[in-house]
C-alpha positions as CSV (number, residue, x, y, z in Angstrom):
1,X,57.5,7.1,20.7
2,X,58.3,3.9,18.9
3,X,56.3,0.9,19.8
4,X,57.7,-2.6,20.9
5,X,57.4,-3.8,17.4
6,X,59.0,-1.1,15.7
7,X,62.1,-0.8,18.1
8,X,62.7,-4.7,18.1
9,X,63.1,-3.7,13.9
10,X,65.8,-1.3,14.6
11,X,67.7,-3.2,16.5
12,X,67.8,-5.8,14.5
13,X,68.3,-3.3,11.0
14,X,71.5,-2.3,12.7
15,X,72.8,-5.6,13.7
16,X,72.1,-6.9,10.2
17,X,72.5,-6.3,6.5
18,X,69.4,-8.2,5.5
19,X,66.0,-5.9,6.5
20,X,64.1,-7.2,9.5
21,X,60.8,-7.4,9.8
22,X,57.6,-8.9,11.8
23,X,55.8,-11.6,10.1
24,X,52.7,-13.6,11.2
25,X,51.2,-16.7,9.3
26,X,47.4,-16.1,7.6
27,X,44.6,-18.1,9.5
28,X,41.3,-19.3,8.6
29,X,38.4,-18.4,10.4
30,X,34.6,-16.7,10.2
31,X,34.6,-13.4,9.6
32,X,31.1,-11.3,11.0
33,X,30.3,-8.8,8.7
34,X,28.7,-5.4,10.8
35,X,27.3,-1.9,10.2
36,X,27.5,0.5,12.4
37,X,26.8,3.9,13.6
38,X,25.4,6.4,15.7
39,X,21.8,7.7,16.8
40,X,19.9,9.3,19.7
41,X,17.0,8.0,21.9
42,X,13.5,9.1,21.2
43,X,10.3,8.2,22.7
44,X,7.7,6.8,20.0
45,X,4.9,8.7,21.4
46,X,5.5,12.3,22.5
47,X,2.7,15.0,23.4
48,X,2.8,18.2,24.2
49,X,-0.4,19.6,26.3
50,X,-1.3,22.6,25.5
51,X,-4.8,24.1,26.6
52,X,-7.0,25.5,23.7
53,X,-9.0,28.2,25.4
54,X,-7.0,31.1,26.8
55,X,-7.6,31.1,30.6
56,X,-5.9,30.6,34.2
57,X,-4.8,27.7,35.4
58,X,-7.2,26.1,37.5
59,X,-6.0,23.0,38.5
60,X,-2.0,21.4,37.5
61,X,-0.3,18.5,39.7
62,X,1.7,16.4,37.1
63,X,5.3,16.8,37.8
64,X,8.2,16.0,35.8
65,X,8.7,12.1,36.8
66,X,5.2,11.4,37.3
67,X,3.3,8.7,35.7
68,X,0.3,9.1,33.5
69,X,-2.7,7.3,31.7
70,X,-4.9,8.0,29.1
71,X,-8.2,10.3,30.0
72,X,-6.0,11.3,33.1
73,X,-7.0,14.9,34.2
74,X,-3.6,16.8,34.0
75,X,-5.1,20.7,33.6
76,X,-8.0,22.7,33.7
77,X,-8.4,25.8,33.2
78,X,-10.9,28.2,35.4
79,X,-14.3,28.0,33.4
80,X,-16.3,30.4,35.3
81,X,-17.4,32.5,32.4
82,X,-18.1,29.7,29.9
83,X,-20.4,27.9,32.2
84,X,-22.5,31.2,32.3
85,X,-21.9,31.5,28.2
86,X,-23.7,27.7,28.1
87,X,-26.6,28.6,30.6
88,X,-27.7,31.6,28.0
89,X,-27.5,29.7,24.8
90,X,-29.3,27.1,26.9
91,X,-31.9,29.6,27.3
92,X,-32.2,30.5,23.7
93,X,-32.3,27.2,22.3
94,X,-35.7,26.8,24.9
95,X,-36.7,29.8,23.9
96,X,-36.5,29.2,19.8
97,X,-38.2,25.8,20.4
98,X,-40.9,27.2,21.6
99,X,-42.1,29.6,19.2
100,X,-41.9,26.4,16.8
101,X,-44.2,24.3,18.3
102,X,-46.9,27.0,18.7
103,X,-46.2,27.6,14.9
104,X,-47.0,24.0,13.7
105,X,-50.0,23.6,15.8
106,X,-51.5,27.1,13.7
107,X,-50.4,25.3,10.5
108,X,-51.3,21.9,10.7
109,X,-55.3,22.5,11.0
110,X,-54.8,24.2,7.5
111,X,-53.8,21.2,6.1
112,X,-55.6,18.4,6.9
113,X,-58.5,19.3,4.3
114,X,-55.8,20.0,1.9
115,X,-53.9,16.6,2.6
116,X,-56.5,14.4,2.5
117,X,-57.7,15.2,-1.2
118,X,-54.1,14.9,-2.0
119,X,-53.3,11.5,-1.2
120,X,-57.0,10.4,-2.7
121,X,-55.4,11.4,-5.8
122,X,-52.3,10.2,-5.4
123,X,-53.8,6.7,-4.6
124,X,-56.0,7.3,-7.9
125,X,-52.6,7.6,-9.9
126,X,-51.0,4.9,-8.9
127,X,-53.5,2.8,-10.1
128,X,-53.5,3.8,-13.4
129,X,-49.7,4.1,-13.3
130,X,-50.0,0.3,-12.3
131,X,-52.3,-0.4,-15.4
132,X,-49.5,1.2,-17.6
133,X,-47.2,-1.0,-16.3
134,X,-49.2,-4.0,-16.9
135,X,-50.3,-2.9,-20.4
136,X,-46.1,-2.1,-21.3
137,X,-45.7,-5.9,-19.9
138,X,-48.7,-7.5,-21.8
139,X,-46.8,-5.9,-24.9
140,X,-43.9,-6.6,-24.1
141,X,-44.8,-10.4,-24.0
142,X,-46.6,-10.6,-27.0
143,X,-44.3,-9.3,-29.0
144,X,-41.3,-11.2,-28.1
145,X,-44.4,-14.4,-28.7
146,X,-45.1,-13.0,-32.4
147,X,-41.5,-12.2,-33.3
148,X,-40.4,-15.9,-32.4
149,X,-43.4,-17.2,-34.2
150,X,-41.7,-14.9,-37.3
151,X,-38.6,-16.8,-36.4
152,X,-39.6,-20.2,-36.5
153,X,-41.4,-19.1,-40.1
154,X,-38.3,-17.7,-41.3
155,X,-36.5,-20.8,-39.9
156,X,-38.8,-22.8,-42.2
157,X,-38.4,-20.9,-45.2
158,X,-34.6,-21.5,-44.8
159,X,-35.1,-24.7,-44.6
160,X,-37.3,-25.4,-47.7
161,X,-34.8,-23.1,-49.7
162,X,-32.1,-25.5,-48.6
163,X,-33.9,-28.6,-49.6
164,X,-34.8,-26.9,-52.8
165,X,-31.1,-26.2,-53.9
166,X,-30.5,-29.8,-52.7
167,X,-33.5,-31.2,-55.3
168,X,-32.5,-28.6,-57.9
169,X,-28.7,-29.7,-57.4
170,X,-29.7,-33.5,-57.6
171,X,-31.6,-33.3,-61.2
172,X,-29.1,-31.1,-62.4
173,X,-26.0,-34.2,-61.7
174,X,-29.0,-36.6,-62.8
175,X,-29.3,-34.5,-66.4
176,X,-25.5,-34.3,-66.9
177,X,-25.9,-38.2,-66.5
178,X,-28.3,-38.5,-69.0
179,X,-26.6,-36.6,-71.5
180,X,-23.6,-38.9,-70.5
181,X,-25.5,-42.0,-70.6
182,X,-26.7,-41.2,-74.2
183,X,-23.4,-40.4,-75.4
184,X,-22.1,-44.0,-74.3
185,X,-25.0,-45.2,-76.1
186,X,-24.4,-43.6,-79.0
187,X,-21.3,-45.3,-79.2
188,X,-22.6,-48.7,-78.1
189,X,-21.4,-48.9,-75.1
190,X,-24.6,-49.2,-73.2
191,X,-27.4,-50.7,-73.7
192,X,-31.0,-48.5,-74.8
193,X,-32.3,-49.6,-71.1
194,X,-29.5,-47.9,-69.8
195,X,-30.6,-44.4,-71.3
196,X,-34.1,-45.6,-70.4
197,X,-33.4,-45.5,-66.6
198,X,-31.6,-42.2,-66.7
199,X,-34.2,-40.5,-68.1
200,X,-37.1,-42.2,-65.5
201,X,-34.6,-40.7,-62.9
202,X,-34.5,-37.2,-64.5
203,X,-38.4,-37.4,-64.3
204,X,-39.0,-38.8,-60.9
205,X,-36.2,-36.2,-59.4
206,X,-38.2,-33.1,-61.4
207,X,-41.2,-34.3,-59.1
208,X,-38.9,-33.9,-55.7
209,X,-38.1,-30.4,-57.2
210,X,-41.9,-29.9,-57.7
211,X,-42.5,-30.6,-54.0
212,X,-39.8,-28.7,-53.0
213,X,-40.7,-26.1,-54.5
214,X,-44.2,-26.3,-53.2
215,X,-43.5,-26.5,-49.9
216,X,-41.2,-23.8,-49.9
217,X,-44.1,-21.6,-50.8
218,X,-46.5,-22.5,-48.4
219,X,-43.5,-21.9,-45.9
220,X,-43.1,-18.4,-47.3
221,X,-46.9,-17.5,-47.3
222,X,-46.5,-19.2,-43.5
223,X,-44.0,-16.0,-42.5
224,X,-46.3,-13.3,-44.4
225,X,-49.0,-14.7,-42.1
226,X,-46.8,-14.5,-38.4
227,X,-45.3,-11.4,-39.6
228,X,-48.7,-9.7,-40.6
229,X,-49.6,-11.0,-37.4
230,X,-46.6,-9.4,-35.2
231,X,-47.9,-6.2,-37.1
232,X,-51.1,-6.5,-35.8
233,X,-49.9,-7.5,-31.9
234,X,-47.5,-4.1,-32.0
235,X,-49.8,-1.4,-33.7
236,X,-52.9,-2.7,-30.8
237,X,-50.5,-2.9,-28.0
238,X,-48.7,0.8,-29.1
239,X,-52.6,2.1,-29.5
240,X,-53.7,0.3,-25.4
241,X,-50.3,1.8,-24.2
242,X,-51.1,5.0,-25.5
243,X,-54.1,4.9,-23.9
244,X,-52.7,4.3,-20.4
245,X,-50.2,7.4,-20.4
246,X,-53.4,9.3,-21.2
247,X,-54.9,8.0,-18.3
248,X,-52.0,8.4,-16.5
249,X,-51.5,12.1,-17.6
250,X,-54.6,12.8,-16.4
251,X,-54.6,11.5,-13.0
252,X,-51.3,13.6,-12.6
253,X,-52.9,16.4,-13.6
254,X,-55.7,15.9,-10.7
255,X,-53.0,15.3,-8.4
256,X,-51.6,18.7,-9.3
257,X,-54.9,20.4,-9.4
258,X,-55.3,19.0,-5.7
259,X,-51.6,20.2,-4.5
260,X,-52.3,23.5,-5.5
261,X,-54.6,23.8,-2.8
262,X,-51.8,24.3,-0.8
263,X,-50.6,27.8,-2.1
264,X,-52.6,28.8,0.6
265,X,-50.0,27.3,3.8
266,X,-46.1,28.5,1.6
267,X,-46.4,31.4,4.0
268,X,-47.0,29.0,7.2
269,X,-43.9,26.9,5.6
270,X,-41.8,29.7,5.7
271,X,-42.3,30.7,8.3
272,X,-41.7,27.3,10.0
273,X,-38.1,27.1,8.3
274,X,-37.4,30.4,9.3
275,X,-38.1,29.3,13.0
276,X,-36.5,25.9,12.3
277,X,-33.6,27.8,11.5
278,X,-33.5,30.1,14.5
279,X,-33.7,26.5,16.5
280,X,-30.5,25.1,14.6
281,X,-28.4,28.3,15.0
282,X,-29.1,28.2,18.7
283,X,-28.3,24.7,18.9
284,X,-25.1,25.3,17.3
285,X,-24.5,28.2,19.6
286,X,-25.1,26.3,22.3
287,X,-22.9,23.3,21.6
288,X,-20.2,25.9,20.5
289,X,-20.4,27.0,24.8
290,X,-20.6,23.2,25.5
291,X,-17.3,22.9,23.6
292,X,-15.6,25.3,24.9
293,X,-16.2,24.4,28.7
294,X,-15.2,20.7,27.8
295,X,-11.9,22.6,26.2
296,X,-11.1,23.8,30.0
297,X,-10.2,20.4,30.8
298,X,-7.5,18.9,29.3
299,X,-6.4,15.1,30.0
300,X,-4.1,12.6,28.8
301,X,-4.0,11.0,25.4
302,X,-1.3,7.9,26.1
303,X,0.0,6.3,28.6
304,X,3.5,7.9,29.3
305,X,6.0,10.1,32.1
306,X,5.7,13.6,32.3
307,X,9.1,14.9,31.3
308,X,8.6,18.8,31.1
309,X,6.4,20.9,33.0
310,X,6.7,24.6,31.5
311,X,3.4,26.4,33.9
312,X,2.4,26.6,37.5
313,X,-1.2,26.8,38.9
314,X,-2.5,30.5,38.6
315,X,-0.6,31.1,35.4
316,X,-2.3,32.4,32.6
317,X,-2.5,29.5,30.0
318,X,-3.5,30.3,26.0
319,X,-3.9,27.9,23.3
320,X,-0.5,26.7,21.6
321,X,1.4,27.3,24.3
322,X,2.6,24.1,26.3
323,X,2.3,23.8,29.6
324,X,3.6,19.5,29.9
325,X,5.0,17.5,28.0
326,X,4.5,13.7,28.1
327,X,6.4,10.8,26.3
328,X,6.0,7.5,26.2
329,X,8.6,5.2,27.6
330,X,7.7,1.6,28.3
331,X,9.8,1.1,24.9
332,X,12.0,3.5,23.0
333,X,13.4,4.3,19.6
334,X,17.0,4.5,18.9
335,X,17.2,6.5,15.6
336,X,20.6,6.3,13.5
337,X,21.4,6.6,9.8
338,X,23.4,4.8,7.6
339,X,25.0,5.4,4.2
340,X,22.5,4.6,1.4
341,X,25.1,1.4,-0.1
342,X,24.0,-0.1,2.9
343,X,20.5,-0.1,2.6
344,X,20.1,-3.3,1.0
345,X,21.5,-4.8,4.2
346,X,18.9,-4.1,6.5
347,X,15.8,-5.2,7.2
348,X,12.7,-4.6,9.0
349,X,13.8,-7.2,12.0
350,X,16.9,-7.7,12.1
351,X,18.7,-7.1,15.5
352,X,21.1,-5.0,16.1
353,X,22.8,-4.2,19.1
354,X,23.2,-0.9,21.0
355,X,25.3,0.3,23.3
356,X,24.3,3.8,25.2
357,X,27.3,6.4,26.6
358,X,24.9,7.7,29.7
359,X,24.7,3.8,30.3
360,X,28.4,2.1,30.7
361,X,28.4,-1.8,30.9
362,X,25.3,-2.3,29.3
363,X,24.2,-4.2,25.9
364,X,20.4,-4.2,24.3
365,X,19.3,-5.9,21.7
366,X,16.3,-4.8,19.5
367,X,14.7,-5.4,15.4
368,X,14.9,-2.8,13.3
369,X,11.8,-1.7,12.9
370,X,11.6,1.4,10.2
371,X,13.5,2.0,7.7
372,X,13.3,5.5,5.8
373,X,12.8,4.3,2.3
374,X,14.0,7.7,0.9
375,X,17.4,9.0,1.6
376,X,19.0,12.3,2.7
377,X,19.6,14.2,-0.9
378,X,22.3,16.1,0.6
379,X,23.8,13.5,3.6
380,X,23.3,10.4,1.1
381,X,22.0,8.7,4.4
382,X,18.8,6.8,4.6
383,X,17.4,6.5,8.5
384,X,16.3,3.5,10.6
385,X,14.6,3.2,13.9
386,X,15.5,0.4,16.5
387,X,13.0,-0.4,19.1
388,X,14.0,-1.2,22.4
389,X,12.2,-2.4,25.3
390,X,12.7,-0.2,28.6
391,X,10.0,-1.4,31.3
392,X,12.6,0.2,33.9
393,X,12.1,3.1,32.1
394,X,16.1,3.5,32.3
395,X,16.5,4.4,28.6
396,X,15.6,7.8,28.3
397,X,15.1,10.2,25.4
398,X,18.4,11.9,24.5
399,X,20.7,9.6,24.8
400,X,23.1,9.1,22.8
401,X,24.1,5.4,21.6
402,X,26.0,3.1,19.4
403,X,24.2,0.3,17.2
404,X,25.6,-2.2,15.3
405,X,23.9,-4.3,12.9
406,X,25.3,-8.1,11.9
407,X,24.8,-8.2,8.1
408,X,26.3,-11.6,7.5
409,X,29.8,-14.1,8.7
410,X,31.9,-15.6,6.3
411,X,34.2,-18.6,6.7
412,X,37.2,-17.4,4.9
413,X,39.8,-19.7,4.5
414,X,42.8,-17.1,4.2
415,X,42.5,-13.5,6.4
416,X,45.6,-12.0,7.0
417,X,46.0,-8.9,9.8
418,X,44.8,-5.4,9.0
419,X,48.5,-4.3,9.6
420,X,49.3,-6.6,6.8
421,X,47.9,-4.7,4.4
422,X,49.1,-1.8,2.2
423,X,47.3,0.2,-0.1
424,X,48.8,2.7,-2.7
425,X,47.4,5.9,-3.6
426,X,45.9,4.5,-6.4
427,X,43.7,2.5,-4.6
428,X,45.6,-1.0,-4.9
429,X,46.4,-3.1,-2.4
430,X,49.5,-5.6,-1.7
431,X,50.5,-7.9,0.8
432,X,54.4,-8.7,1.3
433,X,54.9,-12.6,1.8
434,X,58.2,-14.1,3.4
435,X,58.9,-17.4,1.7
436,X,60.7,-20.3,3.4
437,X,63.9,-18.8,2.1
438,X,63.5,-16.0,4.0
439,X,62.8,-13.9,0.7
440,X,60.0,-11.3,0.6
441,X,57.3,-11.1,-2.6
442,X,55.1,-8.5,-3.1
443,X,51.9,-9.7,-4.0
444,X,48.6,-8.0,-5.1
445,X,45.8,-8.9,-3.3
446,X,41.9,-9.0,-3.6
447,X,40.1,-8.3,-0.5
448,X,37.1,-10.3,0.6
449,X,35.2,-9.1,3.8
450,X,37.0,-8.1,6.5
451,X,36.8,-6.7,10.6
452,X,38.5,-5.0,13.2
453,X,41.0,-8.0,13.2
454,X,41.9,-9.1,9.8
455,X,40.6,-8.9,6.3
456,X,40.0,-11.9,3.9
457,X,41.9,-12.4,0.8
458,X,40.3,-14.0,-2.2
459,X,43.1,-14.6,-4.5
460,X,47.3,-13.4,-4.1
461,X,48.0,-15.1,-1.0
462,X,47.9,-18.6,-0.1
463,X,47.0,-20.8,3.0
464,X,50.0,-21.3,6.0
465,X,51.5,-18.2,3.7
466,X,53.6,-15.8,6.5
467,X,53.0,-12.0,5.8
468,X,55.0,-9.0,6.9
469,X,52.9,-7.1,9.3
470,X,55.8,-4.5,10.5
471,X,59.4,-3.3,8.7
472,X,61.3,-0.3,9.6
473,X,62.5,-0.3,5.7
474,X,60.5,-0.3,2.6
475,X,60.6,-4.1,1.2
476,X,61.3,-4.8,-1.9
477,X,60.8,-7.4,-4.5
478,X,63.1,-10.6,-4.1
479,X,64.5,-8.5,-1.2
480,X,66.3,-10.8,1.8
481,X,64.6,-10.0,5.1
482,X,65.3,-11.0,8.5
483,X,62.3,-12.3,10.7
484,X,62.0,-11.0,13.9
485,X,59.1,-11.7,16.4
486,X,57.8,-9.6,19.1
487,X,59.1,-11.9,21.5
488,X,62.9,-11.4,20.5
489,X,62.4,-8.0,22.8
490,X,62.1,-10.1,25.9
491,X,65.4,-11.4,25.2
492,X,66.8,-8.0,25.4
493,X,66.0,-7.7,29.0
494,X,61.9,-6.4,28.4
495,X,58.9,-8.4,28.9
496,X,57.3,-9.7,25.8
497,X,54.2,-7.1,24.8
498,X,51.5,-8.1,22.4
499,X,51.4,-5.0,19.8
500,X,49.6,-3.7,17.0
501,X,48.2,-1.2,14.7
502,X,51.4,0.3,13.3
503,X,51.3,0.8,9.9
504,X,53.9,-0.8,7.6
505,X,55.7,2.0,4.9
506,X,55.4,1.0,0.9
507,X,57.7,-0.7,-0.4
């Protein structure tokens, strides 16, 4: 059936040579941008309690409905035959003990004698150990005394070799002077005096050299002297630590002499450890039973609702198989997906807004708060989880709801209608505009951001510009159109009906 639009159109069409069509003016507004989609309700925290020793259900009240707590008893399971499995091993762990003690009494009489010489040596070793240490330290230190006593020589020696060169350097310029100086005389340019002086200073600076030279050897003889004498500190302090290790040697070997005395007692240490053993395997044993009874009672690990109950009381119960199943509901997740072009878009807390079928009339509001940071291979969907609050506890797992996400609004100063648009099977889209003259253009258009109402256009169409958003004929370009509005049907006997959504043909 056609709608209002359309048959106020094809009225007009036949009345008329010129096309008629529906126009509406382009307005400026803010334009929220959303995501949305679909997920389910899930509980955060959801256990299934399952006993893990095989056995009959002893004790099971929790219904579906009720409310729990953590350490809550919600099963046990009949532990008449463990309890009797822990009272044995607690026998043989008495029993192992026993036969231990009575063991080390027979042993330790044997060696006291043997202990006593033992630690007379020991104490004997570490004092000559100590003496070691103290001799190693002693050499230590007067070495590093004699090798900076080498230093400082050597320092010296440096030091009179540079003066030296300096003196050397000195009568050498004072020589080439001389020569100079007698040259110029030669020529009368100087007087004798001159030459005179320049040979006093060739003599006086041969005497510097002279002491140089001097004290350059008594530095050098200084060095043979500290570096005889680091000689003599290493080779006495090598020969006293030598002496030590011997010492030290032999008070090991004492001490070893004095453990041997204890060949005698391996057999009353073996025979300890075997008994030691016997005491740790009952233990184990024992604890083993203890575990095993504590397995027969099974309790809550969160606070939640029980929302399956799978078992009765008498029921035989075995490990793996679950006999409740709690969840946590003070606060739910609402899982949903979303195409992976969107994922720079979302956020960990940003709100989005949910809507839930098995709840009509209702809105919540909650942050994102996960965000799957690897997407489906196959789907291309990457998922997010929106938390919820639901003290009521009227949320429940299973539900099914809707969540949309604002991503960002945008004042856009020219949005035409969605029926306004028309898009080719290329992929390009163009707007017909209705000029004052009542002639239509078709335009190409660049889309902006858009919603269920309109879309913005970034360039082709202009501000206060009227668009066609319904013709019963294809319009072309230049063509003369007739404007009809949706009102004109009242006029034909109807009430005026706001209409929409009909999509116009290509021109």
């Amino acid at each position: 059936m056609q709608s209002d639009k359309a048959k106020v159109l094809n009225q007009a069409t036949k009345g008329k040579g010129a096309a008629s069509v529906l126009v509406a003016p382009t307005e400026s507004r803010t334009i929220t941008e959303v995501i949305q989609s679909v997920g389910n309700v899930e509980s955060p925290f959801k256990v299934q309690i399952s006993p893990k020793t095989s056995g009959r259900i002893d004790y099971l009240e929790a219904r579906e409905g009720d409310l729990v707590t953590p350490g809550q008893v919600l099963l046990r399971i009949d532990p008449s035959d463990l309890q009797g499995a822990v009272l044995q091993q607690q026998a043989s762990v008495a029993e192992a003990r026993a036969r231990y003690a009575q063991a080390k009494i027979n042993q330790n009489s044997t060696n006291v004698g043997v202990t006593s010489q033992i630690q007379q040596q020991q104490a004997g070793l570490g004092s000559v150990e100590a003496n070691l240490n103290q001799v190693q330290q002693n050499y230590a230190a007067q070495v590093a005394t004699a090798s900076a006593q080498v230093s400082a020589a050597e320092s010296a020696v440096a030091n009179s070799q540079a003066t030296l060169d300096k003196e050397n350097a000195t009568l050498h310029n004072l020589e080439i002077k001389y020569d100079r100086t007698v040259y110029l005389y030669k020529q009368n340019f100087i007087a004798a005096q001159d030459v005179d002086d320049a040979r006093t200073a060739i003599e006086v600076q041969k005497g510097a050299v002279l002491v140089a030279q001097g004290q350059l050897a008594a530095n050098k003889s200084q060095l043979k002297v500290q570096q005889q004498n680091k000689l003599i500190v290493q080779r006495k302090g090598l020969a006293d630590i030598a002496a030590s290790k011997a010492n030290v040697t032999q008070g090991k070997a004492t001490l070893q002499f004095a453990q041997a005395n204890r060949s005698q007692s391996p057999a009353y240490q073996q025979n300890l450890d075997a008994l030691q053993s016997q005491i740790v395997a009952a233990e184990a044993q024992l604890k083993q039973a203890q575990a095993k009874l504590a397995d027969t009672v099974i309790a809550s690990t969160i606070t939640g609702t029980v929302t399956a109950r799978k078992a009765d009381p008498g029921a035989l119960a075995t490990p793996g198989t679950p006999v409740l199943e709690v969840q946590f509901l003070d606060w739910v997740y609402v899982t949903a997906t979303l195409p992976i072009d969107q994922g720079a878009l979302i956020h960990p807390g940003q709100v989005a807004e949910i809507t839930i079928d098995g709840l009509p009339g209702k809105t919540f509001h909650g942050p994102v708060a996960n965000i799957n940071p690897a997407a489906d291979p196959q789907s291309r969907q990457f998922g997010i989880k929106v938390r919820l609050e639901n003290k009521d506890h009227s949320i429940r797992p299973g539900m099914y709801g809707r969540v949309k996400i604002v991503t960002g609004q945008v004042k856009a100063q020219v949005v035409v209608p969605r029926e306004a648009l028309i898009t080719d099977s290329s992929g390009a889209t163009t707007v017909v505009v209705v000029d004052p003259d009542k002639v239509a253009h078709v335009k190409a258009v660049k889309l902006g951001v858009s919603d269920d109402r309109g879309a913005q256009i970034l360039d082709g169409v202009d501000a206060d510009d009227k668009v066609v958003v319904l013709t019963f004929n294809p319009i072309k370009e230049g063509q003369k159109v007739s404007i009809s509005t949706p009102g004109d049907s009242s006029k034909k006997g109807g009430k005026g009906k706001k209409t929409g959504g009909a999509k116009q043909t290509k021109p």
